[in-house]
C-alpha positions as CSV (number, residue, x, y, z in Angstrom):
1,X,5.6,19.8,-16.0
2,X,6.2,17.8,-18.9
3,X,5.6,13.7,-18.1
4,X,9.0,12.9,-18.8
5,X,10.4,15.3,-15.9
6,X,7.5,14.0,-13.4
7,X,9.0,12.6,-10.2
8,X,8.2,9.2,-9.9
9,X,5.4,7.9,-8.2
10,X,7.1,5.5,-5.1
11,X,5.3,2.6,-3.9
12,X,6.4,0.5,-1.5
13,X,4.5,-2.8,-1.5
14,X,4.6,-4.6,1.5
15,X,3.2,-8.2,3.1
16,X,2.9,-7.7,6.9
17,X,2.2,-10.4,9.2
18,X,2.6,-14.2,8.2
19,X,0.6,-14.4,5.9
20,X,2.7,-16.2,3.1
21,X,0.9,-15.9,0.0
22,X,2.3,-12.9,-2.2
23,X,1.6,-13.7,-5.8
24,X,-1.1,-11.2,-5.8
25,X,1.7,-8.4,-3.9
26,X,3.8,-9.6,-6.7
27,X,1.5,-9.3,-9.5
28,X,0.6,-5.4,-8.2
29,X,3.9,-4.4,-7.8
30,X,4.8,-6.2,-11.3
31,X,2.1,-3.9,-12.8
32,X,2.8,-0.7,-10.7
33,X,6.0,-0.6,-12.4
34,X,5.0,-1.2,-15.7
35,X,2.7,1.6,-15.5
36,X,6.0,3.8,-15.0
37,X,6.2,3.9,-11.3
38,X,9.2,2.9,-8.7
39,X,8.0,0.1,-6.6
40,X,9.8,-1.3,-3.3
41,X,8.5,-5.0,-2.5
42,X,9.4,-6.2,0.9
43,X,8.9,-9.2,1.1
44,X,7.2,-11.8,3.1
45,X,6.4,-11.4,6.8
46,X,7.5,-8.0,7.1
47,X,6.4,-6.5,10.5
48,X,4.5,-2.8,10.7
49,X,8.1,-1.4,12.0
50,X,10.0,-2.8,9.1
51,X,6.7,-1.6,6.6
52,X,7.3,1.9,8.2
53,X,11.2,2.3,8.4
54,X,10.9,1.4,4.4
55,X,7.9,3.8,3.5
56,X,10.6,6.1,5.4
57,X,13.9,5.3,4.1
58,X,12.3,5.0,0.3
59,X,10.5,8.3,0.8
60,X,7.3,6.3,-0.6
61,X,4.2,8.4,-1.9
62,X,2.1,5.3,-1.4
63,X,2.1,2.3,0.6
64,X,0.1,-1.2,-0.6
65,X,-0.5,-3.6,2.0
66,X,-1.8,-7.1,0.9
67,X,-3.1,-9.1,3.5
68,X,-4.9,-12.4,3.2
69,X,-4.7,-13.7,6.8
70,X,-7.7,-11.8,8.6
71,X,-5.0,-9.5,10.4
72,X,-5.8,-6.4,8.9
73,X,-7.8,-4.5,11.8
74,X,-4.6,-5.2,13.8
75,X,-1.2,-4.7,11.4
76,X,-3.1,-1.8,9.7
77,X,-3.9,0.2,12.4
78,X,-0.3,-0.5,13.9
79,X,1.3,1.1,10.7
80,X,-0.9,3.8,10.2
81,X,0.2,4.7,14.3
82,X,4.1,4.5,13.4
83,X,3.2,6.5,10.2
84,X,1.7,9.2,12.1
85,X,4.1,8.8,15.9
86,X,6.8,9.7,12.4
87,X,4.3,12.7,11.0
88,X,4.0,10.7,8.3
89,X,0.9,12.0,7.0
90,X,1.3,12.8,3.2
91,X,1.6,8.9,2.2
92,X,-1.2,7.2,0.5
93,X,-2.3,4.0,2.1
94,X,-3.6,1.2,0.4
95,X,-4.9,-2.4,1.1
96,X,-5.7,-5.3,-0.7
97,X,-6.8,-8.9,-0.5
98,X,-9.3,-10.6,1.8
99,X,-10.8,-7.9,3.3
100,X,-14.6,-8.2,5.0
101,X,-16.9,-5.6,3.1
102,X,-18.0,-4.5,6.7
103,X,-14.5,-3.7,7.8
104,X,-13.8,-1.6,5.0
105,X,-15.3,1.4,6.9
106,X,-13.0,1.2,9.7
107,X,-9.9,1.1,7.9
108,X,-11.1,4.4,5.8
109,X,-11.9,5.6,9.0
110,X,-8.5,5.3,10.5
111,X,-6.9,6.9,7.3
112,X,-7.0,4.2,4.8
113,X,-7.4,5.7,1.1
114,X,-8.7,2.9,-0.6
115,X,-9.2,-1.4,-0.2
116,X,-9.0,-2.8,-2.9
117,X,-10.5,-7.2,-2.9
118,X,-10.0,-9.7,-5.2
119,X,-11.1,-9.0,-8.6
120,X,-10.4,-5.1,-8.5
121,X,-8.4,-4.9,-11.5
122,X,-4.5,-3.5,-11.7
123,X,-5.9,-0.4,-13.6
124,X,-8.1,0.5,-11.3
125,X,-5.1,0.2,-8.6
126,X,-3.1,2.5,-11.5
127,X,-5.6,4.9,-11.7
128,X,-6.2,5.1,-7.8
129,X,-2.4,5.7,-7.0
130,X,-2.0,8.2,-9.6
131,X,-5.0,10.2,-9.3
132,X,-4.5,10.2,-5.2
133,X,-0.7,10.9,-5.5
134,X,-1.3,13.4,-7.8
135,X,-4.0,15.2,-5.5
């Protein structure tokens, strides 16, 4: 298929919980769709329904959740359960920001694809999406 008839990689960027920082979601998303693909932020303080009923209603290849507020082994295992209680099993998952190196395993465990922490740069997050999309 010729790039230019490609389908369009979705991603819907989301920031679940309280957490209210989201200049990194922001920045993400901002490159995301500079690299040519259709992103859906949602906003702040989006719970793992609202996450899910978007990954759903957007018919997202990926999801990117940025969390900074030490509430990832709870809201990611929450929306990787609606995800699957949907058979919603063909959607990349993805998580960034303040992540402990030693929960990393767990959330790859439970059917994370990748965790991106500070300093991973937004072509690495390119190239991940695309190449796992893709797959």
């Amino acid at each position: 298929m010729a790039p230019s008839t490609q389908k369009k990689i979705r991603v819907v960027v989301a920031k679940p919980g309280l957490d209210g920082h989201d200049r990194g979601a922001k920045i993400i998303a901002r490159a995301l769709r500079d690299a040519g693909m259709e992103v859906i932020y949602t906003g702040l303080h989006q719970t793992a329904e609202q996450i899910v009923e978007t990954v759903i209603q957007e018919d997202a290849d990926a999801v990117g959740l940025s969390i900074l507020s030490g509430a990832h082994m709870t809201l990611v295992p929450r929306i990787i359960e609606l995800l699957r209680e949907q058979s919603i099993d063909d959607v990349v998952i993805t998580v960034g920001g303040t992540i402990p190196s030693d929960d990393i395993p767990e959330l790859k465990a439970q059917g994370v694809a990748a965790v991106f922490t500070p300093g991973a740069s937004t072509q690495e997050i390119i190239d991940f999406i695309r190449g796992a999309v893709r797959d």
